[in-house]
Steps between C-alpha positions, in 0.01 A plus 500: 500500500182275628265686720181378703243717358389562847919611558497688151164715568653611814860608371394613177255757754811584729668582165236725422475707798830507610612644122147671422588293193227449206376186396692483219818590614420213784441230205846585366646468855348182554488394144165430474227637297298808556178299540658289747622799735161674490291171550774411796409823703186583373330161586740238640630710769130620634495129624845460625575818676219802496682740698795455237225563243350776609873667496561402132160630417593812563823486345329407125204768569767759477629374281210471280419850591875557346548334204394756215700734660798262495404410137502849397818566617660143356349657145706844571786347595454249143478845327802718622716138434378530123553889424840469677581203305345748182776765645826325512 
């Protein structure tokens, strides 16, 4: 699907604050990469729509402020998998 950047900066940003989503589970929604999500709402959207921005801002601060805490729990998670795996 063909978006307008102007049109994909602005749904890729109601994406993000209507799921709290992360900007990498938004590039897999949208299928687009990584880069292109964070330049999107980052810097594209600050031009479009700055009250839109200012919402997302806050969205990837916490979850900037989050993400060790969600990586140590993706490498317990990895863990218990492998010595259950060891188990059975």
């Amino acid at each position: 699907m063909k978006y307008n950047i102007e049109d994909r900066c602005v749904a890729i940003a109601k994406y993000i604050i209507e799921n709290e989503a992360t900007v990498r589970s938004t590039a897999k929604i949208f299928g687009i990469s990584k880069s292109t999500v964070h330049k999107d709402v980052s810097q594209r959207l600050k031009k479009y729509n700055n009250s839109l921005y200012i919402d997302v801002k806050k969205i990837l601060d916490k979850n900037k402020q989050e993400r060790h805490i969600r990586g140590g729990m993706a490498t317990k998670e990895k863990y218990l998998h492998i010595l259950e795996l060891k188990k059975s």
